[in-house]
PDB file of N, CA, C and O in Angstrom:
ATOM      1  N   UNK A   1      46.370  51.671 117.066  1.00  0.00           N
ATOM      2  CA  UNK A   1      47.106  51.085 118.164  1.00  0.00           C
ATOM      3  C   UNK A   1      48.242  52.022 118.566  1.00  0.00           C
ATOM      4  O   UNK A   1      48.883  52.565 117.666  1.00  0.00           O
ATOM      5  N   UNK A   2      48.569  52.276 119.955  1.00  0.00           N
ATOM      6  CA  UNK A   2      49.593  53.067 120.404  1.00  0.00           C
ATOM      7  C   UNK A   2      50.402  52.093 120.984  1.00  0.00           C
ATOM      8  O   UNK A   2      50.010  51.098 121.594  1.00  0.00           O
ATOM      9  N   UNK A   3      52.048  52.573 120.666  1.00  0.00           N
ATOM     10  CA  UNK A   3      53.218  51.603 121.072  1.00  0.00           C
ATOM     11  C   UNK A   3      53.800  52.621 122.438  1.00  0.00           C
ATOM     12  O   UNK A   3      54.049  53.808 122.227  1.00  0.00           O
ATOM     13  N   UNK A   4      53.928  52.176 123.447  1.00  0.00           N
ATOM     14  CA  UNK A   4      54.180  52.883 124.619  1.00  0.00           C
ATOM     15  C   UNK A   4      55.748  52.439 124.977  1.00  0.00           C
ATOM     16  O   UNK A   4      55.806  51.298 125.436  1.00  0.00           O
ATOM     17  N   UNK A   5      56.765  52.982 124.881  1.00  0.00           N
ATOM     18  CA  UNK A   5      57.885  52.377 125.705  1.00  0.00           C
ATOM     19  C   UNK A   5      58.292  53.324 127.095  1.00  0.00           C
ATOM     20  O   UNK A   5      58.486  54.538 127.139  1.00  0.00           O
ATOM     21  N   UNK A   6      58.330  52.627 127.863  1.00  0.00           N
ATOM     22  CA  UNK A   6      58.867  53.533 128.875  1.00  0.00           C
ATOM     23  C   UNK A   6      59.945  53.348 129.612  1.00  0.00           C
ATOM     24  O   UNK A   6      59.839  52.530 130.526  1.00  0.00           O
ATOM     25  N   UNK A   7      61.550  54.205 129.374  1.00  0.00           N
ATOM     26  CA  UNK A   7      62.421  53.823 129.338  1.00  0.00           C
ATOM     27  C   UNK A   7      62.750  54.085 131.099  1.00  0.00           C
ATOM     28  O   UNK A   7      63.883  53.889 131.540  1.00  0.00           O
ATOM     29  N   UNK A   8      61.918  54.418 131.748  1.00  0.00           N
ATOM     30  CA  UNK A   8      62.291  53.828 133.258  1.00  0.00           C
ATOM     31  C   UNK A   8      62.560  52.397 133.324  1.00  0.00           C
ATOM     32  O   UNK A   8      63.594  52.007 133.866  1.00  0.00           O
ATOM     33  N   UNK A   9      62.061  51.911 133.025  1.00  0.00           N
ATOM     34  CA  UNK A   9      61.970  50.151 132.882  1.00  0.00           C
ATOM     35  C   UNK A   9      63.132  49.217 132.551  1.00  0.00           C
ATOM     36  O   UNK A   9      63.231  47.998 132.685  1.00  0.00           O
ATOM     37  N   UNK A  10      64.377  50.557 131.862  1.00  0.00           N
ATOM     38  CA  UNK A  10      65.662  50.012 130.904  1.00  0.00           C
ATOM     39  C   UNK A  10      66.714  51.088 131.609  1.00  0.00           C
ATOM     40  O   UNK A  10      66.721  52.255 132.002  1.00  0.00           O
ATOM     41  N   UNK A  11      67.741  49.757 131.498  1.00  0.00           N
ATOM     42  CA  UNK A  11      69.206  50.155 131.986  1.00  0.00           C
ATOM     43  C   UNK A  11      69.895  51.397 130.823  1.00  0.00           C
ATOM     44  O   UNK A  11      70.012  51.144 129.624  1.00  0.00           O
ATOM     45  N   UNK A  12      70.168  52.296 131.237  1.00  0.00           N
ATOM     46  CA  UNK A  12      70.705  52.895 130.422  1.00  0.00           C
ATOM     47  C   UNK A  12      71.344  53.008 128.826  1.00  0.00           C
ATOM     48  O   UNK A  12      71.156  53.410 127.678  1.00  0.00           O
ATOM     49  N   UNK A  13      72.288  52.278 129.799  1.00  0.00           N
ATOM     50  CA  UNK A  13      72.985  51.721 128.468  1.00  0.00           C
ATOM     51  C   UNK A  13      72.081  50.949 127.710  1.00  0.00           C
ATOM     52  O   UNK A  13      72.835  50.344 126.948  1.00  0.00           O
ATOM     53  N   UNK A  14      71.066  50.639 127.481  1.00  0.00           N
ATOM     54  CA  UNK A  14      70.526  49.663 126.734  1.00  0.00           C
ATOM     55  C   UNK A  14      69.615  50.687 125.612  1.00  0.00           C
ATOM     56  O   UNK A  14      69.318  50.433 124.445  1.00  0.00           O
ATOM     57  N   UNK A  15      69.335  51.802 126.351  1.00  0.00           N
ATOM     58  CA  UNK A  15      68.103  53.008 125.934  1.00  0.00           C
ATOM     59  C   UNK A  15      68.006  53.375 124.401  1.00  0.00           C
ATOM     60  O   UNK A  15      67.048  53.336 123.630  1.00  0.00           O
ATOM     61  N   UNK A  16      69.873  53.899 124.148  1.00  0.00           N
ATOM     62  CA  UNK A  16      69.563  54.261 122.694  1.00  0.00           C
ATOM     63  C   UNK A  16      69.469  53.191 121.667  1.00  0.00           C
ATOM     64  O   UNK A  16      68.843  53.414 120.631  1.00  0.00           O
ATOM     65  N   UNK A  17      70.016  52.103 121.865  1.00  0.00           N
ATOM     66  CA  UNK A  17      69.668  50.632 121.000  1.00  0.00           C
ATOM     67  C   UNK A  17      68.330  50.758 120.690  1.00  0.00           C
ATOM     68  O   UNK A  17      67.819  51.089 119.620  1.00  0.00           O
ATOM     69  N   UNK A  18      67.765  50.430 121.843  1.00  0.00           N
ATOM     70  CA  UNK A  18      66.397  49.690 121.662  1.00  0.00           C
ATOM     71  C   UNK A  18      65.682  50.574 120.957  1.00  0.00           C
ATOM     72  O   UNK A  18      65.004  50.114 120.039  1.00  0.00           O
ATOM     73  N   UNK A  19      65.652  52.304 121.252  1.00  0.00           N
ATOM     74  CA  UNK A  19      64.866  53.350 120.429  1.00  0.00           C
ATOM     75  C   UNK A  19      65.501  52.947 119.128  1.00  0.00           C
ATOM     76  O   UNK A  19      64.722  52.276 118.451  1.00  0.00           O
ATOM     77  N   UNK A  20      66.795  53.166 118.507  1.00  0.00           N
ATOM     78  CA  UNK A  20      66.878  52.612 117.234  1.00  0.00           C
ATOM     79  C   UNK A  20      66.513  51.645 116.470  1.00  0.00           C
ATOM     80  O   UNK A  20      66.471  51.642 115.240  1.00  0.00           O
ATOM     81  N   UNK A  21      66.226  50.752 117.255  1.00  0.00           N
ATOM     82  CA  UNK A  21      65.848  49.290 116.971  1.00  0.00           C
ATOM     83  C   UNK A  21      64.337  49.607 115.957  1.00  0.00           C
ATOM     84  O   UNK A  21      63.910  49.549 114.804  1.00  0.00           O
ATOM     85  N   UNK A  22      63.903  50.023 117.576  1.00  0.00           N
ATOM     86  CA  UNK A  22      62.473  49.913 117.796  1.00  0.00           C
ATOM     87  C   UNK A  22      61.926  50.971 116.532  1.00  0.00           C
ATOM     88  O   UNK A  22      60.937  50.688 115.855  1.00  0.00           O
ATOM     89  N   UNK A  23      62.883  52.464 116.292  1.00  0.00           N
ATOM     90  CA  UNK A  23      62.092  53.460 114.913  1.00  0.00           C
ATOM     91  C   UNK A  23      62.578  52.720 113.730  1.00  0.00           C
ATOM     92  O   UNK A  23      62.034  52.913 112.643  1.00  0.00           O
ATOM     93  N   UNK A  24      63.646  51.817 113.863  1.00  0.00           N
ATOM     94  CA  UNK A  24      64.269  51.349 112.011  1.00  0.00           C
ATOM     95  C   UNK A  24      63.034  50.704 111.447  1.00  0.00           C
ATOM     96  O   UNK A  24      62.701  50.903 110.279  1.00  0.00           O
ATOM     97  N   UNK A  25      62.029  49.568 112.647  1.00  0.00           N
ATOM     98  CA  UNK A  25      61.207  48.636 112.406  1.00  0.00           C
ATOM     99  C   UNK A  25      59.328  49.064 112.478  1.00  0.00           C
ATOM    100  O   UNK A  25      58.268  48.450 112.364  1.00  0.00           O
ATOM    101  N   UNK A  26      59.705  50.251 112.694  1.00  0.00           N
ATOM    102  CA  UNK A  26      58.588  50.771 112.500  1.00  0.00           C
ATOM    103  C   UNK A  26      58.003  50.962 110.982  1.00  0.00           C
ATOM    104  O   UNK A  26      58.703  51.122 109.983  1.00  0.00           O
ATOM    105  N   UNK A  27      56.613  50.912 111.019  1.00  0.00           N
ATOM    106  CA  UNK A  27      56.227  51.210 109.533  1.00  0.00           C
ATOM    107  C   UNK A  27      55.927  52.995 109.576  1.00  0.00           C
ATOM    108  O   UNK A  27      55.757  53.792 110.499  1.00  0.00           O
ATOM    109  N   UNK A  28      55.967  53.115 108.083  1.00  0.00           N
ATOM    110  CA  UNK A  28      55.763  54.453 107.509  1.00  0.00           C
ATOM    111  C   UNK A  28      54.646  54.649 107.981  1.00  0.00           C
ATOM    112  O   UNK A  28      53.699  53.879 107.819  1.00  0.00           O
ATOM    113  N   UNK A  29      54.596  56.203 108.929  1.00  0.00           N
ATOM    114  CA  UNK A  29      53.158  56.961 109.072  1.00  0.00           C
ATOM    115  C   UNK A  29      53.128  56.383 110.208  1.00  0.00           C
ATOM    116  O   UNK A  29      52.960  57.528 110.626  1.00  0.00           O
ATOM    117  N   UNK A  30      53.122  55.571 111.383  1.00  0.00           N
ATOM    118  CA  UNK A  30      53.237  54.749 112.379  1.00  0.00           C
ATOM    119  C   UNK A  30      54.112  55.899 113.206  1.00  0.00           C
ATOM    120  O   UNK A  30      54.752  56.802 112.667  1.00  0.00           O
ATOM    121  N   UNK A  31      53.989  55.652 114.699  1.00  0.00           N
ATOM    122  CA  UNK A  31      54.316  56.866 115.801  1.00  0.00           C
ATOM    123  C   UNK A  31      54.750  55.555 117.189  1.00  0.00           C
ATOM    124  O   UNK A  31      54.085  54.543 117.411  1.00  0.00           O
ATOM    125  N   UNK A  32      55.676  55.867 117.735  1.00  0.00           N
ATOM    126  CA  UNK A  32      55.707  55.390 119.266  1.00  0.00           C
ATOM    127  C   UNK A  32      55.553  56.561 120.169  1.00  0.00           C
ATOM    128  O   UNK A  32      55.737  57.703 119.747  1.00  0.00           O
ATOM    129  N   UNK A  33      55.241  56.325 121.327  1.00  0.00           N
ATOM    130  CA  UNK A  33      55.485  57.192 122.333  1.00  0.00           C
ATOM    131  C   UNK A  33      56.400  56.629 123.771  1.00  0.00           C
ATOM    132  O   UNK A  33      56.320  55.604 124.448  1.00  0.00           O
ATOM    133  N   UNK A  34      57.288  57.865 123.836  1.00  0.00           N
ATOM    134  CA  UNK A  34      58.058  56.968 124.877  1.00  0.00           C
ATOM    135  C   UNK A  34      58.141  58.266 125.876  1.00  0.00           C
ATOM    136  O   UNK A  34      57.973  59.440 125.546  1.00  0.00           O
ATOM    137  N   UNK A  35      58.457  57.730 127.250  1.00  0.00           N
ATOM    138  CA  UNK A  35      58.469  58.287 128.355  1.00  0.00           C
ATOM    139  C   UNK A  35      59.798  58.202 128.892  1.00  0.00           C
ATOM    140  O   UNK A  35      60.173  57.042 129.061  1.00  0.00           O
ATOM    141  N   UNK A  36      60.794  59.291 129.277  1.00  0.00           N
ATOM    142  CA  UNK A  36      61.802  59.250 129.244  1.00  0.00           C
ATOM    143  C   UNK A  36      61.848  60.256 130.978  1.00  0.00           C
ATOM    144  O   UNK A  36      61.141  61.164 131.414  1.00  0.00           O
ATOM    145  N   UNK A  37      63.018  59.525 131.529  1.00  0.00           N
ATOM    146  CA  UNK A  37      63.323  60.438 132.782  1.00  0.00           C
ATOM    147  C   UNK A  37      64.203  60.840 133.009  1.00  0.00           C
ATOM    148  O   UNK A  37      64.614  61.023 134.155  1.00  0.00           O
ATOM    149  N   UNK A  38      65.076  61.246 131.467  1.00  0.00           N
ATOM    150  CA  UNK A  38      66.121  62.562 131.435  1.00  0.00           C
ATOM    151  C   UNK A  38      65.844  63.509 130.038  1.00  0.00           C
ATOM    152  O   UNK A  38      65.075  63.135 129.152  1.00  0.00           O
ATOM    153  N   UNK A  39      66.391  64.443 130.004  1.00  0.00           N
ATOM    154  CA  UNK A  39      66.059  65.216 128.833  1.00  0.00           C
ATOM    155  C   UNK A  39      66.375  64.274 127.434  1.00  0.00           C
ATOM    156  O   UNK A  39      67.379  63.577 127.295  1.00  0.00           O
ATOM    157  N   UNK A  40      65.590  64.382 126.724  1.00  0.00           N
ATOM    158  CA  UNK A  40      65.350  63.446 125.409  1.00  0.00           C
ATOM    159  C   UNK A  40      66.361  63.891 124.262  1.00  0.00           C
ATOM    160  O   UNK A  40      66.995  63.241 123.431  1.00  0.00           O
ATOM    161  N   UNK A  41      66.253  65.422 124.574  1.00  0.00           N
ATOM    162  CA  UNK A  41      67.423  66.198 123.259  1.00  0.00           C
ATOM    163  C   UNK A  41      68.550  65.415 122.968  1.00  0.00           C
ATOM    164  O   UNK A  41      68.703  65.143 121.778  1.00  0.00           O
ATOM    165  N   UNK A  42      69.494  64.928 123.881  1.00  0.00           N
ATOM    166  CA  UNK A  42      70.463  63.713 123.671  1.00  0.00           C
ATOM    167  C   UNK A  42      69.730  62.459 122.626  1.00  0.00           C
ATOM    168  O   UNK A  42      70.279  61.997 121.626  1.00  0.00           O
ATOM    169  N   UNK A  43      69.057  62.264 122.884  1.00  0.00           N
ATOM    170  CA  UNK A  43      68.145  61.147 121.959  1.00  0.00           C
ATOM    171  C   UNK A  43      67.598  61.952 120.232  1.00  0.00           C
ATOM    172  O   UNK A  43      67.546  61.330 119.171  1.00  0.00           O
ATOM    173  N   UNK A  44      67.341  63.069 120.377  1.00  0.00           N
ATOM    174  CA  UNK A  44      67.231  63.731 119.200  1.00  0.00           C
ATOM    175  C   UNK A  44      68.519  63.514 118.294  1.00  0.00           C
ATOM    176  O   UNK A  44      68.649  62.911 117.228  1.00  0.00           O
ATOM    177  N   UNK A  45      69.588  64.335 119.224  1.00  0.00           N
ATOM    178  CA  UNK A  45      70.485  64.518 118.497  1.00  0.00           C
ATOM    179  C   UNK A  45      71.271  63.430 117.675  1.00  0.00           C
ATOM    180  O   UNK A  45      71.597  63.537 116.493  1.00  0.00           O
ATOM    181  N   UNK A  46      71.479  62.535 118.375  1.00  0.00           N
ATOM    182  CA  UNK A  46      71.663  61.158 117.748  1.00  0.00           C
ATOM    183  C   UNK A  46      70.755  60.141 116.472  1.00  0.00           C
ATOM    184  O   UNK A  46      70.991  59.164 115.761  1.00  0.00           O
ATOM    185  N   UNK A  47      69.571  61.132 116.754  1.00  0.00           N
ATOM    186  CA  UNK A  47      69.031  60.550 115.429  1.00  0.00           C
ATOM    187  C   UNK A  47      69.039  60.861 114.411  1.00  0.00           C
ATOM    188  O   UNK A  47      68.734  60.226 113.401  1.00  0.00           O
ATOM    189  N   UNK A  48      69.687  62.749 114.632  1.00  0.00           N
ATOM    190  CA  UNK A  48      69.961  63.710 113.632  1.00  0.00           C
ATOM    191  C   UNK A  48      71.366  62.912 112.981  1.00  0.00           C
ATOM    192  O   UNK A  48      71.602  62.691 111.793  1.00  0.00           O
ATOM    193  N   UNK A  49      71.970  62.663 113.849  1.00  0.00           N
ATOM    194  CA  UNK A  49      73.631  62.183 113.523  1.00  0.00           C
ATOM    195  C   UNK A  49      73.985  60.852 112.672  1.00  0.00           C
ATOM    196  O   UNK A  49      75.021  60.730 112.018  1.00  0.00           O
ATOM    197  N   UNK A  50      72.593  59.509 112.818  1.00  0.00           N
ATOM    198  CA  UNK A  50      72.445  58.948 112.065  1.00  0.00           C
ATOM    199  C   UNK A  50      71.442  59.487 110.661  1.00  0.00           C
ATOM    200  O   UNK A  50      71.217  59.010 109.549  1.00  0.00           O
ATOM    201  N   UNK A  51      71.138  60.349 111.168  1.00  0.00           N
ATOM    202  CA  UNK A  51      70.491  60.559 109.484  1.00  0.00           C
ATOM    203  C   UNK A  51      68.740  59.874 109.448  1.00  0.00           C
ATOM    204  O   UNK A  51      68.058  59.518 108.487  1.00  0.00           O
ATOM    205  N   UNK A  52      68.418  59.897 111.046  1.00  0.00           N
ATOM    206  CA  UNK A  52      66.949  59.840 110.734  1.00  0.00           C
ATOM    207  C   UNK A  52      66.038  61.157 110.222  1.00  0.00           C
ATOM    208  O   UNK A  52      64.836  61.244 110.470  1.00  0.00           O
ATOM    209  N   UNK A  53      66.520  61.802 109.743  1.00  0.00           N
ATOM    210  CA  UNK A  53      65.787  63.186 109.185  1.00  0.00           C
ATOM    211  C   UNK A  53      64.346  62.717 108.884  1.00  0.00           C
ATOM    212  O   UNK A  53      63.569  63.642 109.121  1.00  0.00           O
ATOM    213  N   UNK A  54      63.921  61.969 108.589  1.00  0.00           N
ATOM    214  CA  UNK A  54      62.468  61.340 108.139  1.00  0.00           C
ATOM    215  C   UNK A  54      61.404  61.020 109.567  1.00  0.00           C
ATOM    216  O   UNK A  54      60.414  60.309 109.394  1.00  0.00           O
ATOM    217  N   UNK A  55      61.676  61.551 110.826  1.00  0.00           N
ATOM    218  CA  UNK A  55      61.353  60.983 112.063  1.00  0.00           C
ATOM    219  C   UNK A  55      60.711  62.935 112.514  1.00  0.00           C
ATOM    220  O   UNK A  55      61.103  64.026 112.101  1.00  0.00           O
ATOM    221  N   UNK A  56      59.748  62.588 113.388  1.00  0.00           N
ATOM    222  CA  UNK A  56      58.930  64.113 113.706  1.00  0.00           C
ATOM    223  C   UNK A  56      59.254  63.437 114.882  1.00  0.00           C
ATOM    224  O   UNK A  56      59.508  62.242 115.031  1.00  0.00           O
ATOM    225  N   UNK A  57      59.205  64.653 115.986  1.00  0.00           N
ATOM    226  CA  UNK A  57      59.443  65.122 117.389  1.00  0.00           C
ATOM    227  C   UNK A  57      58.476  66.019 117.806  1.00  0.00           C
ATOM    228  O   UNK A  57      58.274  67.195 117.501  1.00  0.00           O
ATOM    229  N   UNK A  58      57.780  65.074 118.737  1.00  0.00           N
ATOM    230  CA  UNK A  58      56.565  65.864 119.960  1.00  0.00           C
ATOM    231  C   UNK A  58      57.305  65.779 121.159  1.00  0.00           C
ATOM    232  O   UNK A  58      57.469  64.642 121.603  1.00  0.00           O
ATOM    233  N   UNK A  59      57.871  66.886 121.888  1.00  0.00           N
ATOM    234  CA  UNK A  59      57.819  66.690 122.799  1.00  0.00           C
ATOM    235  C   UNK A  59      57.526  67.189 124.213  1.00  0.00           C
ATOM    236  O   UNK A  59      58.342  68.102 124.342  1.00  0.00           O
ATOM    237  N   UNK A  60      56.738  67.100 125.485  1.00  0.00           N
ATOM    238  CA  UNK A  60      55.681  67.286 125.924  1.00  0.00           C
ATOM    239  C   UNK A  60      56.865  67.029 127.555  1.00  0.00           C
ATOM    240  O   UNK A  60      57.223  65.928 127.975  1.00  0.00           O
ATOM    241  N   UNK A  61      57.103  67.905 127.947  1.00  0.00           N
ATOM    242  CA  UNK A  61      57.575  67.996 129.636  1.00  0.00           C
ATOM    243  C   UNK A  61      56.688  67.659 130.885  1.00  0.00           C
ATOM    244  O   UNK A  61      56.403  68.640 131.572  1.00  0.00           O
ATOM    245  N   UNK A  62      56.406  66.960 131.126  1.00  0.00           N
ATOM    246  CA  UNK A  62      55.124  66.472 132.326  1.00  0.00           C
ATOM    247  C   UNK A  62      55.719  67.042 133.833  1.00  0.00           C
ATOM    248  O   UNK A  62      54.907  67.423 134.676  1.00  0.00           O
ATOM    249  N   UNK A  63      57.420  67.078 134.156  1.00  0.00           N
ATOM    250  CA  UNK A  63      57.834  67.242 134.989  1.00  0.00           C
ATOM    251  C   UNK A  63      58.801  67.655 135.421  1.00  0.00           C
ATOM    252  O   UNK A  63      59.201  67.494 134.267  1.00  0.00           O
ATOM    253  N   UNK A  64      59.792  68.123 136.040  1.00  0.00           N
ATOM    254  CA  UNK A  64      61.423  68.290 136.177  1.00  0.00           C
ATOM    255  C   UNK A  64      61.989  66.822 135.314  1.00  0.00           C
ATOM    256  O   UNK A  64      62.649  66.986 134.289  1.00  0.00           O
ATOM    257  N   UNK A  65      61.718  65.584 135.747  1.00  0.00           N
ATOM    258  CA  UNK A  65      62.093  64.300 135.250  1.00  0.00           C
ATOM    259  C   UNK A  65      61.448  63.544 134.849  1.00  0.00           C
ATOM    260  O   UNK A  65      61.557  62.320 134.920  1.00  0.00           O
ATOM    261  N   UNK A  66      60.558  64.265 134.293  1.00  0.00           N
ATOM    262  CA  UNK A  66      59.486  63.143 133.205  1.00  0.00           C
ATOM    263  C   UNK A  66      59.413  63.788 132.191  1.00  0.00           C
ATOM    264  O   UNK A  66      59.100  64.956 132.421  1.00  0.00           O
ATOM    265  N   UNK A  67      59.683  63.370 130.324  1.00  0.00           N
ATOM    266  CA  UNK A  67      59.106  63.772 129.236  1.00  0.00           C
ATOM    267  C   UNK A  67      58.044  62.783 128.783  1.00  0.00           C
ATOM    268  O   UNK A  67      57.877  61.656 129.249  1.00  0.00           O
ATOM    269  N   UNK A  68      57.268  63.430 127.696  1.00  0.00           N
ATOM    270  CA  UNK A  68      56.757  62.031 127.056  1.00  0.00           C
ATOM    271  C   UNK A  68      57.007  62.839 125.666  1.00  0.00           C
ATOM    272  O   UNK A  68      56.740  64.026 125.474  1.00  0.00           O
ATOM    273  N   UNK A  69      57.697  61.735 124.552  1.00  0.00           N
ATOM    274  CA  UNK A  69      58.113  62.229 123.280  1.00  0.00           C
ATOM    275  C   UNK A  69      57.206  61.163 122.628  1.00  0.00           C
ATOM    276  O   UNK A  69      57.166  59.974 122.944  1.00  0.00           O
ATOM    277  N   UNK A  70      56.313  61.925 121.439  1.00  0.00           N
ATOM    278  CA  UNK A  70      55.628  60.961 120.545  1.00  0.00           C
ATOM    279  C   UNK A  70      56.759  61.507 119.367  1.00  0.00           C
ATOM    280  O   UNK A  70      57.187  62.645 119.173  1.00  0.00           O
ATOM    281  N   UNK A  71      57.134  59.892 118.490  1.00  0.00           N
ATOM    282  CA  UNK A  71      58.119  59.827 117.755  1.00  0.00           C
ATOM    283  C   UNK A  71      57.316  59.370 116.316  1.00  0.00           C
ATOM    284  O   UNK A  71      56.837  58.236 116.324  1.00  0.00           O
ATOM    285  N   UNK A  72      57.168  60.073 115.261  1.00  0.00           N
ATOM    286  CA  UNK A  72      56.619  59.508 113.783  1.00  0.00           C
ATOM    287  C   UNK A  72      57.571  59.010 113.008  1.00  0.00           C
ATOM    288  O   UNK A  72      58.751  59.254 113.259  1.00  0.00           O
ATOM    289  N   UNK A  73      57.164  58.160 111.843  1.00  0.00           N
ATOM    290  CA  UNK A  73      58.293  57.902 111.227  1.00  0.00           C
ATOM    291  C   UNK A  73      57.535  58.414 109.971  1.00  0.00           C
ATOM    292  O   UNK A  73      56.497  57.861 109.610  1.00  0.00           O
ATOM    293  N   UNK A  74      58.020  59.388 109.365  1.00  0.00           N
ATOM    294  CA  UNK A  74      57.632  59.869 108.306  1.00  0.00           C
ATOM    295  C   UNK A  74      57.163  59.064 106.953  1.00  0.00           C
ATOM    296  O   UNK A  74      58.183  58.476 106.596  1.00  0.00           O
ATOM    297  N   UNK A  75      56.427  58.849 106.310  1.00  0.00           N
ATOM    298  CA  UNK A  75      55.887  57.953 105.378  1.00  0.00           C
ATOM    299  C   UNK A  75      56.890  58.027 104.359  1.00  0.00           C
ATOM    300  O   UNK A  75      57.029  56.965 103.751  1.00  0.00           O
ATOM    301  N   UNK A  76      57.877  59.281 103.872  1.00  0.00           N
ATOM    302  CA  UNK A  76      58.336  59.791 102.930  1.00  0.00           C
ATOM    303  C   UNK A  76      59.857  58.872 103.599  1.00  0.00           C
ATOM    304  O   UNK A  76      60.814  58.857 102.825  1.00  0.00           O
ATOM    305  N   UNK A  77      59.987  58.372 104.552  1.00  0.00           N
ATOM    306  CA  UNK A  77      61.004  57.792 105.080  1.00  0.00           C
ATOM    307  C   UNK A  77      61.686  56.351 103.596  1.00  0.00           C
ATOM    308  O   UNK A  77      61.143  55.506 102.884  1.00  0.00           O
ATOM    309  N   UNK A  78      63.039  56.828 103.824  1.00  0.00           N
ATOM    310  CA  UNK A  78      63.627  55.912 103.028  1.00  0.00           C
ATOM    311  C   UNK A  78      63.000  54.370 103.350  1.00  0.00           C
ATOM    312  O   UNK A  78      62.205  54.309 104.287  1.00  0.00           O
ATOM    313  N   UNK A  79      63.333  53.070 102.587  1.00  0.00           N
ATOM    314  CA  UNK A  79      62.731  51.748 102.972  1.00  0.00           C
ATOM    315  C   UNK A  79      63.788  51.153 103.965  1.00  0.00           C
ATOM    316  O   UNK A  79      63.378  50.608 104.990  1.00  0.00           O
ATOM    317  N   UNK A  80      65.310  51.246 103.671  1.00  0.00           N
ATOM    318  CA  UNK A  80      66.248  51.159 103.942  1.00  0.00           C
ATOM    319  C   UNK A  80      67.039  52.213 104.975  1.00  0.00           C
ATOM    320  O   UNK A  80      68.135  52.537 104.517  1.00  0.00           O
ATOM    321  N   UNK A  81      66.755  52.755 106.134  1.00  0.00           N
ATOM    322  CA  UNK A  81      67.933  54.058 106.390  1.00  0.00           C
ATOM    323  C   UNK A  81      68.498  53.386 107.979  1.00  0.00           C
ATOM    324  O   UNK A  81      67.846  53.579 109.005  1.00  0.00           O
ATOM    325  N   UNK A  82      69.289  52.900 107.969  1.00  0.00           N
ATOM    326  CA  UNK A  82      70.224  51.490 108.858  1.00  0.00           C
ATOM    327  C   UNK A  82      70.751  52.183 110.076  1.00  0.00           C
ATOM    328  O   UNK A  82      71.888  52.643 109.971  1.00  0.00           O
ATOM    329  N   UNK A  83      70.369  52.277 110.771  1.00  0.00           N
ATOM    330  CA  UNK A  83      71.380  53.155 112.152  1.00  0.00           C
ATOM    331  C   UNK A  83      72.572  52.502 112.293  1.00  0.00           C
ATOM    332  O   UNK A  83      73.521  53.155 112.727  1.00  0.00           O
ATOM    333  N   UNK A  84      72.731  51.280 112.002  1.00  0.00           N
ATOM    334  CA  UNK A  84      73.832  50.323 112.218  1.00  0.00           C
ATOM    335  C   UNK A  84      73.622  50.034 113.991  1.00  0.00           C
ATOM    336  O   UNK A  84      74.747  50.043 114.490  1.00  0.00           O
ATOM    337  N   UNK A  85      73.118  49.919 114.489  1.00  0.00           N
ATOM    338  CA  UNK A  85      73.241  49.278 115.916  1.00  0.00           C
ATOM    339  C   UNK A  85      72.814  47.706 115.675  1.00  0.00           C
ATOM    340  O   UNK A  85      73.059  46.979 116.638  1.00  0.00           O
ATOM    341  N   UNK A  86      72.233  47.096 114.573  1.00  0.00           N
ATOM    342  CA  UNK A  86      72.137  45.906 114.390  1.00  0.00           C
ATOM    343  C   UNK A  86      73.585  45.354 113.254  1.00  0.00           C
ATOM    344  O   UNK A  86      73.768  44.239 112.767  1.00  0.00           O
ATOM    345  N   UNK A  87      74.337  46.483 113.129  1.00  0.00           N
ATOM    346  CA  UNK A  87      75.597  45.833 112.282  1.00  0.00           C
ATOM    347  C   UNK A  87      74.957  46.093 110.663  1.00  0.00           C
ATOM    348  O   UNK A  87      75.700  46.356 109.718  1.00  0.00           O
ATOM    349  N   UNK A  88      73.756  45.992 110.562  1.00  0.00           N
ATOM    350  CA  UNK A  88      73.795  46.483 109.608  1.00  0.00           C
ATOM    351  C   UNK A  88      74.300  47.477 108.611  1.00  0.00           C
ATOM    352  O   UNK A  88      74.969  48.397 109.081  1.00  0.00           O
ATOM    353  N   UNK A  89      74.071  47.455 107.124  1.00  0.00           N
ATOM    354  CA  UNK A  89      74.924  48.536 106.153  1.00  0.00           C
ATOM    355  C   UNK A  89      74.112  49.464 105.800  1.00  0.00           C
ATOM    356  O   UNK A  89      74.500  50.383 105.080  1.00  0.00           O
TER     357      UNK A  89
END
């Protein structure tokens, strides 16, 4: 099964939540793909900054303003690794 998000669809401000949300609850070995219509590197970097180190990056330029990034969550991924956007510890 492929999980498609496509963040045309979402208010900005809402964008990096929901990607956090959406990789904390992912299972090990499991991938989303999301379609993004600004450069994604901002979205990398922030996952570097929480400490998703366990997460692989495809990412694939379709256009001046289209990416599509397939996102893994590494199997070797902690059970626990909390971005805190749910308040969590």
């Amino acid at each position: 099964m492929k999980t498609i998000l496509d963040f045309r669809s979402f208010d900005n401000r809402y964008q990096s939540g929901l990607l956090f949300s959406i990789f904390e609850g992912l299972l090990p070995d499991q991938k989303i793909k999301v379609i993004f219509d600004q450069d994604p590197g901002a979205f990398h970097e922030k996952f570097e900054e929480v400490n998703f180190l366990k997460s692989e990056w495809k990412v694939k330029k379709i256009s001046d303003s289209l990416w599509e990034v397939c996102i893994t969550k590494n199997s070797k991924a902690e059970k626990h690794q909390c971005c805190g956007v749910c308040g969590g510890e």
